[in-house]
N, CA, C and O atoms as a printed pandas DataFrame, in Angstrom:
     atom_number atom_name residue_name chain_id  residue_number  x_coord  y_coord  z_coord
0              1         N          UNK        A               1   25.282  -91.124  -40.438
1              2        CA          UNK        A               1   24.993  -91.359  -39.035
2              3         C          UNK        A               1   25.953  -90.504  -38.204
3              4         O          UNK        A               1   27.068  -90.137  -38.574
4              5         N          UNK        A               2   25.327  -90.216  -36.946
5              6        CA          UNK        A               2   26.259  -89.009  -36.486
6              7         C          UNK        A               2   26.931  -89.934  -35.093
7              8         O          UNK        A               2   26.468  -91.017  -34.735
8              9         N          UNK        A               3   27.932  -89.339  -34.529
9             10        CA          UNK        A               3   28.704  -89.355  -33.639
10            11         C          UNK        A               3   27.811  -90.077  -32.377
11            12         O          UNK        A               3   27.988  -91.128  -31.761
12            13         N          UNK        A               4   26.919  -89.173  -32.297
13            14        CA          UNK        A               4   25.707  -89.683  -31.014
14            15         C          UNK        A               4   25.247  -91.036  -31.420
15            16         O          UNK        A               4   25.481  -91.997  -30.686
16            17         N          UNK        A               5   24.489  -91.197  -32.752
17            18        CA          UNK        A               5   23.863  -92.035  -32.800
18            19         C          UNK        A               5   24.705  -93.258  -32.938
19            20         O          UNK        A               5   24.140  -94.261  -32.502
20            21         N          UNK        A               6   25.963  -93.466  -33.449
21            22        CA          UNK        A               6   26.924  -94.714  -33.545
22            23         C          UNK        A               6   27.141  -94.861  -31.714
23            24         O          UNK        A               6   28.213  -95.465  -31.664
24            25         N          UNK        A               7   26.878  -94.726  -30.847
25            26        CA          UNK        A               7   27.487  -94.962  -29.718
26            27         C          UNK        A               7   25.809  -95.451  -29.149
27            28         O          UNK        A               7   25.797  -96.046  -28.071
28            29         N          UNK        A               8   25.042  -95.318  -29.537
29            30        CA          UNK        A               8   23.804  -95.882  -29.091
30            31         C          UNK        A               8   23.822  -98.042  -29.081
31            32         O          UNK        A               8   23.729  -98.456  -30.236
32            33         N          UNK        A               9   23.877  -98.694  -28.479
33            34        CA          UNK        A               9   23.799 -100.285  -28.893
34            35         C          UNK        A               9   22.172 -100.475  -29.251
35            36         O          UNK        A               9   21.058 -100.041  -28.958
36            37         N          UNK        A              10   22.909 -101.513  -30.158
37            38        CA          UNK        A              10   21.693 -101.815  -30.553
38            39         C          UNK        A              10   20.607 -102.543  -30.240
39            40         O          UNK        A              10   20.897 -103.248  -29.273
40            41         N          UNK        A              11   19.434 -102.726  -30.606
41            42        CA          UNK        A              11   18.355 -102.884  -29.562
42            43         C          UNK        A              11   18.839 -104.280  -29.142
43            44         O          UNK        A              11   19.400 -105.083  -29.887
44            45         N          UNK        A              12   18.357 -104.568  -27.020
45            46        CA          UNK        A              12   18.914 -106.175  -26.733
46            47         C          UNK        A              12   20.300 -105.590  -26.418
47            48         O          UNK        A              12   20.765 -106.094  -25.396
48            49         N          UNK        A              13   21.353 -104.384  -27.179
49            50        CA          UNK        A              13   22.778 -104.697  -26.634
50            51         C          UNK        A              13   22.529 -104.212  -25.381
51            52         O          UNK        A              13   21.464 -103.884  -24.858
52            53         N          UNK        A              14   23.889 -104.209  -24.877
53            54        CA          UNK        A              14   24.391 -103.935  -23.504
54            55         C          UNK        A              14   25.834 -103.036  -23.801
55            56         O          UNK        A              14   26.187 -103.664  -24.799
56            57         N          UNK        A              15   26.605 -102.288  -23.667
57            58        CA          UNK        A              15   27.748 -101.765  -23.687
58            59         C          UNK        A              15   28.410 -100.451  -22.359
59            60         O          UNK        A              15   27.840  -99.537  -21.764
60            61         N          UNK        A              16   29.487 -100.839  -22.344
61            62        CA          UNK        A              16   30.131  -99.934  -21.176
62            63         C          UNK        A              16   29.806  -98.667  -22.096
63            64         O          UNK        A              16   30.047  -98.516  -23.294
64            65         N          UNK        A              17   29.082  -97.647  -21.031
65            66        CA          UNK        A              17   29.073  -96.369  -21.407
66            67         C          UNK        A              17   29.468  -95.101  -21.409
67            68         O          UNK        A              17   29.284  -94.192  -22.219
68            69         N          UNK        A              18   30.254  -95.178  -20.004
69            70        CA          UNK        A              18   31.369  -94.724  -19.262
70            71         C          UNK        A              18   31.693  -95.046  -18.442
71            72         O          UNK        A              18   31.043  -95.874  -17.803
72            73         N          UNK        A              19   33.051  -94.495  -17.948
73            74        CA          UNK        A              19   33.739  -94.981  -16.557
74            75         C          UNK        A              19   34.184  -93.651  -16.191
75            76         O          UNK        A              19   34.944  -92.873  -16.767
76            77         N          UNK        A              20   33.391  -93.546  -14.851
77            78        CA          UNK        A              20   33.553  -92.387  -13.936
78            79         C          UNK        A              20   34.545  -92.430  -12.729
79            80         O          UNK        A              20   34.792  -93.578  -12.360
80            81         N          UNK        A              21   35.026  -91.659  -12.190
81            82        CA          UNK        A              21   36.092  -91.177  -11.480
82            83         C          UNK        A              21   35.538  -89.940  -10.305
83            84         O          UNK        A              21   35.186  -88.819  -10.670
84            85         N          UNK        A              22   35.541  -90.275   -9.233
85            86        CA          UNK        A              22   35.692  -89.082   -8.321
86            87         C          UNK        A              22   37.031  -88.523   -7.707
87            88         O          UNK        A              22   37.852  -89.154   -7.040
88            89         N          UNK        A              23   37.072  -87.034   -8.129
89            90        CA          UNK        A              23   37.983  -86.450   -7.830
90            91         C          UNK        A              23   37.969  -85.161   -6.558
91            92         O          UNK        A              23   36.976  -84.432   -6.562
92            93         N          UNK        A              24   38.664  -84.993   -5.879
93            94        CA          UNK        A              24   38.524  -83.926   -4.217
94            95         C          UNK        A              24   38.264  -82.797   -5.023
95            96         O          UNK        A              24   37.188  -82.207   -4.925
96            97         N          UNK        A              25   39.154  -82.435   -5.820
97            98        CA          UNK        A              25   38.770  -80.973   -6.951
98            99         C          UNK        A              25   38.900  -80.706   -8.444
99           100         O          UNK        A              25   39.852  -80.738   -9.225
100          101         N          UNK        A              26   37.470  -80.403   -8.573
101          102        CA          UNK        A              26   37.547  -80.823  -10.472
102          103         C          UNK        A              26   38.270  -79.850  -10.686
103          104         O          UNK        A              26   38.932  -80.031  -11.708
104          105         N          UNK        A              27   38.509  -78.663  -10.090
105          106        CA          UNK        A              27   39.247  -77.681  -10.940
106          107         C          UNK        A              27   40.679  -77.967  -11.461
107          108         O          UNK        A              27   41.297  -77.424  -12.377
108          109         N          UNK        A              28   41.082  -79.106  -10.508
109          110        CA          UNK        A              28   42.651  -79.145  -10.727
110          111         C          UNK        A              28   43.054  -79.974  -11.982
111          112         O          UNK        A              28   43.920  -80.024  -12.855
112          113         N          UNK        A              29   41.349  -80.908  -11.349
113          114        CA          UNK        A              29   41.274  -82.153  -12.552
114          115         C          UNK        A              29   41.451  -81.801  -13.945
115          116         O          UNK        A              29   42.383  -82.316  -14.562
116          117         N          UNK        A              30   40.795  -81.117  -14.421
117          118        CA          UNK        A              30   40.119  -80.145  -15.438
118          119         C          UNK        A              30   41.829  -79.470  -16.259
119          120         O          UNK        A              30   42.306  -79.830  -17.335
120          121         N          UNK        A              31   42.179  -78.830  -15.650
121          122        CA          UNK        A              31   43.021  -78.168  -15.207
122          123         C          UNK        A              31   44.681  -79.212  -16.203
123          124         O          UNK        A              31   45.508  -78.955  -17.077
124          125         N          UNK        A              32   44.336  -80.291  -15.369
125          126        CA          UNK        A              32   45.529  -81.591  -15.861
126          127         C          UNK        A              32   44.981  -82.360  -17.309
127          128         O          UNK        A              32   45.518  -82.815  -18.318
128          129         N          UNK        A              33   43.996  -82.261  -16.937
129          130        CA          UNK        A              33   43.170  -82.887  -18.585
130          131         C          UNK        A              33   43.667  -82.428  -19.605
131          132         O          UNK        A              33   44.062  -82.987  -20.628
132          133         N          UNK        A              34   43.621  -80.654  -19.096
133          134        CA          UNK        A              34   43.685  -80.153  -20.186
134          135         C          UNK        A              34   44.573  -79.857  -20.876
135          136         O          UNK        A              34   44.382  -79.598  -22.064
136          137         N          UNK        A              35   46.087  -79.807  -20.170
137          138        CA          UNK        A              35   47.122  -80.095  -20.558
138          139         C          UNK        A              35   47.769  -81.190  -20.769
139          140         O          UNK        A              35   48.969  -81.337  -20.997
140          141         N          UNK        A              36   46.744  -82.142  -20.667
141          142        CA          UNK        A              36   47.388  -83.114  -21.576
142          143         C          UNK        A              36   46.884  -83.380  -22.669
143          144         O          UNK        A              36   47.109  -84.358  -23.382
144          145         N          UNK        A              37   45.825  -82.076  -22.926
145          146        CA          UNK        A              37   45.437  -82.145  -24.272
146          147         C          UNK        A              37   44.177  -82.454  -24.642
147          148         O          UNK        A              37   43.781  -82.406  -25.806
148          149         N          UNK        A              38   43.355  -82.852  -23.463
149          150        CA          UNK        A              38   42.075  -83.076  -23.740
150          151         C          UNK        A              38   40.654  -81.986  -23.556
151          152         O          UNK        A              38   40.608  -80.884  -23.009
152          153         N          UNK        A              39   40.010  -82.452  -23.959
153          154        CA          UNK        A              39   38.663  -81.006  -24.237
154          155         C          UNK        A              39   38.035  -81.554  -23.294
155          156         O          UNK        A              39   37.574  -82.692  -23.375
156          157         N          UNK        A              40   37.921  -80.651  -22.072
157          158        CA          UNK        A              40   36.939  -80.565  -20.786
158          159         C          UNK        A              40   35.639  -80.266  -21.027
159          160         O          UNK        A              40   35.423  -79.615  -22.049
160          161         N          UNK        A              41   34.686  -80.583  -20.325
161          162        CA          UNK        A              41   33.078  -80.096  -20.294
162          163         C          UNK        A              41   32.854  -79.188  -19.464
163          164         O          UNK        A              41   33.220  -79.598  -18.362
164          165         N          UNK        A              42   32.435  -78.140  -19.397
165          166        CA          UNK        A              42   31.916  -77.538  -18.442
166          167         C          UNK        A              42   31.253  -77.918  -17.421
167          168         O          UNK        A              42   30.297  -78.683  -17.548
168          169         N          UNK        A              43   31.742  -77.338  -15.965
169          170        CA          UNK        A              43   31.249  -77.944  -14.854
170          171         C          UNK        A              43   29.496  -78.157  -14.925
171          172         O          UNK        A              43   28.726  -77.209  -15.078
172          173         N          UNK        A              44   29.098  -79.463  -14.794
173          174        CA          UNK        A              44   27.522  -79.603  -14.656
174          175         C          UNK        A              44   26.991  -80.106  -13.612
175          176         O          UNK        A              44   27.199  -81.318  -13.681
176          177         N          UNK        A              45   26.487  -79.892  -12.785
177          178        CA          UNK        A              45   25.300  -80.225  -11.244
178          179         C          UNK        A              45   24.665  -80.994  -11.767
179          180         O          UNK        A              45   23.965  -80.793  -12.760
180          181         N          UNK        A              46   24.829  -82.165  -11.086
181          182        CA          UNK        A              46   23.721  -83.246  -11.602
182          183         C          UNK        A              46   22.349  -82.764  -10.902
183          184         O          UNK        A              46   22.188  -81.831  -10.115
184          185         N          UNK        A              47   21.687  -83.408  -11.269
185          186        CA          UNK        A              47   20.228  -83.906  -11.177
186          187         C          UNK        A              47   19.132  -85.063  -11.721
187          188         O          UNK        A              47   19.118  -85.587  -12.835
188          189         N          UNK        A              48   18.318  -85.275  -10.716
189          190        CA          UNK        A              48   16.994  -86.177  -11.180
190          191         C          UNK        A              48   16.198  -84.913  -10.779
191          192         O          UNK        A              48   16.355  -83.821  -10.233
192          193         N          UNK        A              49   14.937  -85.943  -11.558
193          194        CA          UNK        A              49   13.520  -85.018  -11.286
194          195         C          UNK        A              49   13.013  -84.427   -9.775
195          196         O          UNK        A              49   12.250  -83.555   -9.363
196          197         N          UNK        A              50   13.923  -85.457   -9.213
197          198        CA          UNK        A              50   13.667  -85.099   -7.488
198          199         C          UNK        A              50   14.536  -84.467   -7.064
199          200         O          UNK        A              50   14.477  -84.282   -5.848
200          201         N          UNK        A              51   15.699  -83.859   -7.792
201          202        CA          UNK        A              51   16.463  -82.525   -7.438
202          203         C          UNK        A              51   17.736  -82.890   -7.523
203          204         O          UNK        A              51   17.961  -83.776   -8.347
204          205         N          UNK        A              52   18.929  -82.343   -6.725
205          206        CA          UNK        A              52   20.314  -82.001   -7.190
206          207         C          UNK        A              52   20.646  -83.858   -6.324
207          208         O          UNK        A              52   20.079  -84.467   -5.417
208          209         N          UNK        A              53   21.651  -84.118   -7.087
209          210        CA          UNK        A              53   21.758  -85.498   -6.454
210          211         C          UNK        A              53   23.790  -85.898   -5.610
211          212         O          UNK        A              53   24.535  -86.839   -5.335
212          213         N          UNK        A              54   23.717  -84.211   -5.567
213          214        CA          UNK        A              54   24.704  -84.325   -4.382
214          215         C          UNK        A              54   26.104  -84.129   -5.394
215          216         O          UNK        A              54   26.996  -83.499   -4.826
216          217         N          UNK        A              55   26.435  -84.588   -6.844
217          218        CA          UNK        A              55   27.323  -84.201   -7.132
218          219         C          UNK        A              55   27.390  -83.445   -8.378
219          220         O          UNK        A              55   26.342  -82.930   -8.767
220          221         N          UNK        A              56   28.434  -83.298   -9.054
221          222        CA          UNK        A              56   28.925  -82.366  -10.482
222          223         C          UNK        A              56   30.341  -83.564  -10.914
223          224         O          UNK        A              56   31.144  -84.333  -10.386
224          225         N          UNK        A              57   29.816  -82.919  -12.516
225          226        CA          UNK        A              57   31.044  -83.602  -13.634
226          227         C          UNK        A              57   31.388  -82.689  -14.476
227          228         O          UNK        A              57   30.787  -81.723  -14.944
228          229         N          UNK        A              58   32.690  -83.214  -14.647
229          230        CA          UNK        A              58   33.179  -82.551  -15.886
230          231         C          UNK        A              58   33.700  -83.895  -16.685
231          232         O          UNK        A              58   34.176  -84.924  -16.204
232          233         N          UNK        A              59   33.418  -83.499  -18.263
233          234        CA          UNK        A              59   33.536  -84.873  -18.877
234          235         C          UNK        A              59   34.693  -84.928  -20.199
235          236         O          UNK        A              59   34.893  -84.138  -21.122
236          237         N          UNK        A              60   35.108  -85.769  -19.962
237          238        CA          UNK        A              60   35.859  -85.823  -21.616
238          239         C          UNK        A              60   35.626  -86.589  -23.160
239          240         O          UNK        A              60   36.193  -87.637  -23.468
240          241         N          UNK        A              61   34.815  -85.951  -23.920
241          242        CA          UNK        A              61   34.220  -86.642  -24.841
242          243         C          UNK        A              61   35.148  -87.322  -25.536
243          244         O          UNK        A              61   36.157  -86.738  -25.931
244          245         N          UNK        A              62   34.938  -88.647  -25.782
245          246        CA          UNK        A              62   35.536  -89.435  -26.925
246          247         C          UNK        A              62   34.881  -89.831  -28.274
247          248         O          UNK        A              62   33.817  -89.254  -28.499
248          249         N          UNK        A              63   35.221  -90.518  -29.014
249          250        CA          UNK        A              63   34.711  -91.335  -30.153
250          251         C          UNK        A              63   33.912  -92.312  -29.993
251          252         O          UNK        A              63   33.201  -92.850  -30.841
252          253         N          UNK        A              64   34.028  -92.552  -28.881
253          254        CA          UNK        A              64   32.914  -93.855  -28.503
254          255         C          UNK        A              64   33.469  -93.739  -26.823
255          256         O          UNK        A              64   34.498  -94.109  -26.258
256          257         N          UNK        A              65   32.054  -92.934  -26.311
257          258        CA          UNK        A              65   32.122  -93.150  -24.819
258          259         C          UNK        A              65   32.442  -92.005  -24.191
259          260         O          UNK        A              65   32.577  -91.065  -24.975
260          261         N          UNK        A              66   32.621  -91.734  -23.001
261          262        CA          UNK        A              66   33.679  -90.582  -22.478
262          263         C          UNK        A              66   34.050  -91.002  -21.305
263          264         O          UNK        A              66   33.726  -92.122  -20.909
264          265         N          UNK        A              67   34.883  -90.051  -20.480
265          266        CA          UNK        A              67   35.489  -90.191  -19.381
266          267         C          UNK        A              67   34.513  -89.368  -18.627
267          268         O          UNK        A              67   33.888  -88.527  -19.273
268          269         N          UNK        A              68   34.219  -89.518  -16.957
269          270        CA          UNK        A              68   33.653  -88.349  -16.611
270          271         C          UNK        A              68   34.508  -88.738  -15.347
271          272         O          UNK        A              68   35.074  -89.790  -15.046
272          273         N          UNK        A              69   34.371  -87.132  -14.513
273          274        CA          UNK        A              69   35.041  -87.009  -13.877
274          275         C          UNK        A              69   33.982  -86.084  -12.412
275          276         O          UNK        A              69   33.695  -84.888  -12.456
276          277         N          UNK        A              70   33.714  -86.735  -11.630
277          278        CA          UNK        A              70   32.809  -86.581  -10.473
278          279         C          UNK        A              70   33.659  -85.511   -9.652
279          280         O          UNK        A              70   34.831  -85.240   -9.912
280          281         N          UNK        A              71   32.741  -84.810   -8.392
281          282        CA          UNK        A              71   33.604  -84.615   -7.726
282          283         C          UNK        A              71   31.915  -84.203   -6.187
283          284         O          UNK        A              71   31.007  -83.440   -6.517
284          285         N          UNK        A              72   31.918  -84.616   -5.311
285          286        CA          UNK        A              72   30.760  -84.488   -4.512
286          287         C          UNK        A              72   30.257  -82.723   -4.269
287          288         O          UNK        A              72   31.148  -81.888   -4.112
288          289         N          UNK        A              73   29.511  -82.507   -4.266
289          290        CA          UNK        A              73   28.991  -81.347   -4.160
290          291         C          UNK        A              73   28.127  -81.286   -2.640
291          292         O          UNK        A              73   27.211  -80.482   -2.471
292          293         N          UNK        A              74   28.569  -82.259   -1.581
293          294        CA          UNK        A              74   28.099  -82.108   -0.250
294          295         C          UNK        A              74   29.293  -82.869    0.629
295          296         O          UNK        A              74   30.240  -82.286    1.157
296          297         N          UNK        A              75   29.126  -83.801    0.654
297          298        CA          UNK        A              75   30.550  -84.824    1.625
298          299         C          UNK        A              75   31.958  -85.367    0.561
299          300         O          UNK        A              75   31.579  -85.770   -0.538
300          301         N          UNK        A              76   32.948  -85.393    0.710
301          302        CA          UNK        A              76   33.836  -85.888   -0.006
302          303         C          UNK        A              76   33.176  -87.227    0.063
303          304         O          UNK        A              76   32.392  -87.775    0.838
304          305         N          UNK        A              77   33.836  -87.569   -1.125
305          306        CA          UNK        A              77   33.195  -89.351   -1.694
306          307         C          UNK        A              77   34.783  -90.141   -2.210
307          308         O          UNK        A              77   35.670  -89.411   -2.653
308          309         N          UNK        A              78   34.954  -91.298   -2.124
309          310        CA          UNK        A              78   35.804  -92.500   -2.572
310          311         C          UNK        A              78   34.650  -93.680   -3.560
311          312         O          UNK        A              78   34.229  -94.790   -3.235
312          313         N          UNK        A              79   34.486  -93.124   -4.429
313          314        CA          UNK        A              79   33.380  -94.297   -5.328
314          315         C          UNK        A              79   34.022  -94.098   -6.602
315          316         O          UNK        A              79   34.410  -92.965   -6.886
316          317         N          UNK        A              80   34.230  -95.319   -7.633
317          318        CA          UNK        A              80   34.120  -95.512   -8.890
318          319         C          UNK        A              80   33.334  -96.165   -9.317
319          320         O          UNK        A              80   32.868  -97.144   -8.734
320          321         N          UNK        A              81   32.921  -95.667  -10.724
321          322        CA          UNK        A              81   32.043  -95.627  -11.443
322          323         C          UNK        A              81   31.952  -96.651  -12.749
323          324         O          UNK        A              81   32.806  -96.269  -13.550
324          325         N          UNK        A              82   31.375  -97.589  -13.171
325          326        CA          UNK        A              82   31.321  -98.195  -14.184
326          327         C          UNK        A              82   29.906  -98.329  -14.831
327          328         O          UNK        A              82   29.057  -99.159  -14.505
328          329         N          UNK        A              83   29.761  -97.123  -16.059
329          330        CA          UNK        A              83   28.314  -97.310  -16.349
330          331         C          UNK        A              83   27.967  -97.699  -17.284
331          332         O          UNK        A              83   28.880  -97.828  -18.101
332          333         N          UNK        A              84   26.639  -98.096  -17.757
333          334        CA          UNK        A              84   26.413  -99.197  -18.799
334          335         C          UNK        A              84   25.176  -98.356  -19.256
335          336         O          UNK        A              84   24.356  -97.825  -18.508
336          337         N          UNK        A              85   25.194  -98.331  -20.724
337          338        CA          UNK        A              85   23.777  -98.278  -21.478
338          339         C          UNK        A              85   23.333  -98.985  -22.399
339          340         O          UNK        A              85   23.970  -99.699  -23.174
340          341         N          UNK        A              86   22.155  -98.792  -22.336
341          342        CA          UNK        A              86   20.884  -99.757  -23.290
342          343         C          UNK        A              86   19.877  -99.049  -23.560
343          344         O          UNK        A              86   19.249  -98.740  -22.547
344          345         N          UNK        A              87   19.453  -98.654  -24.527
345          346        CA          UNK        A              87   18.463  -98.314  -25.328
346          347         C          UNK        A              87   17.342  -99.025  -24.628
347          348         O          UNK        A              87   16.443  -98.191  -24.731
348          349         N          UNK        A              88   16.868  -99.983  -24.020
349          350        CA          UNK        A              88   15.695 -100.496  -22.777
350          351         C          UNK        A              88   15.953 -100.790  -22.200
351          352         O          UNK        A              88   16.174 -101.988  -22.023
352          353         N          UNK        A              89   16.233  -99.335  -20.988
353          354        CA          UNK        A              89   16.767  -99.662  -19.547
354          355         C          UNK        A              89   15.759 -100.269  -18.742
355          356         O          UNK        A              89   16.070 -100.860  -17.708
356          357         N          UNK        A              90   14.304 -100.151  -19.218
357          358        CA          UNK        A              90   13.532 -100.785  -18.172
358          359         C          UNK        A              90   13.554 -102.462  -18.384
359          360         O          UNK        A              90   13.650 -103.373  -17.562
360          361         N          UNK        A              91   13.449 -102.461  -19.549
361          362        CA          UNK        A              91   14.100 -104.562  -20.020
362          363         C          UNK        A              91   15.311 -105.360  -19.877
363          364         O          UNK        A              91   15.525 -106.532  -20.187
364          365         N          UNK        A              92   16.620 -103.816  -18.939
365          366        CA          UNK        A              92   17.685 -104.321  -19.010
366          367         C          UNK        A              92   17.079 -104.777  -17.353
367          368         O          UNK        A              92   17.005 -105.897  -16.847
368          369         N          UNK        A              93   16.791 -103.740  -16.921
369          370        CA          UNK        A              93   16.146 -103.846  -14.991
370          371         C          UNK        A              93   15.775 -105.414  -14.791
371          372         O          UNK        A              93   16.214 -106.276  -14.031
372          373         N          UNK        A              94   14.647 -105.412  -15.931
373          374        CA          UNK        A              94   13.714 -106.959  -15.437
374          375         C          UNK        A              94   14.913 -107.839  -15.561
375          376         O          UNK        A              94   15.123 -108.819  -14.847
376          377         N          UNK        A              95   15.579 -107.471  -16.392
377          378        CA          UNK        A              95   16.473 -108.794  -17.551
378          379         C          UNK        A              95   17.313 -109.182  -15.558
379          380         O          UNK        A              95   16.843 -109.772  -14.585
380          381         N          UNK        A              96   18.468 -108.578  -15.761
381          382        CA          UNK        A              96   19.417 -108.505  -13.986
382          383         C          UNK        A              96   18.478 -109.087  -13.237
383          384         O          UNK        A              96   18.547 -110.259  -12.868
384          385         N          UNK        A              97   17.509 -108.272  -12.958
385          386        CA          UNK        A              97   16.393 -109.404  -11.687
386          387         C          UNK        A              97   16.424 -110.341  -11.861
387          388         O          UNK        A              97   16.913 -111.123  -11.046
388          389         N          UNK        A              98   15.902 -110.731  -13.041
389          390        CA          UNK        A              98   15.727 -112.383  -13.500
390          391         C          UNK        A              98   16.770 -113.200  -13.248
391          392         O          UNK        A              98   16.554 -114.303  -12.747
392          393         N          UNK        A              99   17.919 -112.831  -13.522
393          394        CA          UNK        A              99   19.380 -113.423  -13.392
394          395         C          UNK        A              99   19.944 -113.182  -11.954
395          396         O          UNK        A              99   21.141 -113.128  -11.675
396          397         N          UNK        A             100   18.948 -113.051  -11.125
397          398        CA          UNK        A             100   19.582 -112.385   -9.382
398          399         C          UNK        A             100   20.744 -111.717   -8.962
399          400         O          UNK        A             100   21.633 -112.242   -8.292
400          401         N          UNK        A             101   20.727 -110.278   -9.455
401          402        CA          UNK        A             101   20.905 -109.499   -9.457
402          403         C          UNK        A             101   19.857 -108.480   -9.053
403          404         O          UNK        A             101   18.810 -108.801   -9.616
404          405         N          UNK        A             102   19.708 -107.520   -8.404
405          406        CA          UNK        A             102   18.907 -106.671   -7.572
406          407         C          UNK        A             102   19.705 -105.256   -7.820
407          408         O          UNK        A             102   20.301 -104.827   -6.832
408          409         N          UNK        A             103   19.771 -104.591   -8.860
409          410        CA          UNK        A             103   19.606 -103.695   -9.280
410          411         C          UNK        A             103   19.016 -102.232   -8.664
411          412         O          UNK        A             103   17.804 -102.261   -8.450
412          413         N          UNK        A             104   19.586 -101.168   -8.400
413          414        CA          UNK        A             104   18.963 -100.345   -7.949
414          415         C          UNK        A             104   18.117 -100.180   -8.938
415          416         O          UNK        A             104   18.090 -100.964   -9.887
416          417         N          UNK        A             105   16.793  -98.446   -8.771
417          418        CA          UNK        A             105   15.812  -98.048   -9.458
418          419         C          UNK        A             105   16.708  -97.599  -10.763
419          420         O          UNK        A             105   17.928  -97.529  -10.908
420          421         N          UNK        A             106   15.708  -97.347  -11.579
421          422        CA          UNK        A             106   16.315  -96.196  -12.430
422          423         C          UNK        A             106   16.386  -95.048  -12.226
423          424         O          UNK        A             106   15.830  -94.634  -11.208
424          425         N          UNK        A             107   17.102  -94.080  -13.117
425          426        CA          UNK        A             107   17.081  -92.861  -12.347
426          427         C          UNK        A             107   17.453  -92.164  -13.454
427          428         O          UNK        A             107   18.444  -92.606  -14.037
428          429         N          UNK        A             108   16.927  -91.192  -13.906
429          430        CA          UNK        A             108   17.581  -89.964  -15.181
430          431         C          UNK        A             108   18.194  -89.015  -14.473
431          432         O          UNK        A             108   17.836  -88.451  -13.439
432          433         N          UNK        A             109   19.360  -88.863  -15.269
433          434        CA          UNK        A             109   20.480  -87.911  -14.635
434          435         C          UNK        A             109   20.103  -87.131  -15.725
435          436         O          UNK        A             109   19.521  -87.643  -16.681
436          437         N          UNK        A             110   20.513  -85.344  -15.660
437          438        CA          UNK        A             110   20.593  -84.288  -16.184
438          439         C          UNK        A             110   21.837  -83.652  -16.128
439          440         O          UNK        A             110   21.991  -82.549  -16.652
């Protein structure tokens, strides 16, 4: 089993998937990561299907999970990030409703 697939939960789980960070400039970010030793991602522009969604990451892969590291690509931003995956994000959606919670849409990032 590979690296990818051990970090997948299993069907029904729930698990923290990352925890994101916005930073004023990834370059510097990047920059400090990397001297402390860690392997940066190349800068990536997010997107959905409906186009650029305002920011970019650079990420730090782990063994289970990564770090990512935001930075706005239109207005400076103050937001942290705590993200969660599930193998049925649309059954995790209903699941939160049910429990009142109101959930934004889904959304595929690129």
């Amino acid at each position: 089993m590979n690296i990818a697939d051990r970090q997948k939960p299993a069907p029904g789980g729930l698990v923290l998937d990352h925890v994101s960070h916005f930073v004023p400039d990834i370059g510097v970010a990047a920059e400090l990561l990397d001297a402390l030793g860690f392997v940066v991602t190349p800068l990536s522009a997010q997107r959905t299907a409906a186009g650029p969604t305002g920011s970019a990451n650079r990420c730090v892969m782990l063994e289970r999970g990564y770090l990512e590291f935001l930075t706005p690509a239109v207005d400076p931003a103050a937001v942290r990030l705590a993200c969660f995956g599930t193998p049925d994000a649309q059954g995790e959606h209903r699941r939160l409703s049910a429990h009142g919670f109101d959930p934004q849409p889904i959304v595929a990032l690129e």
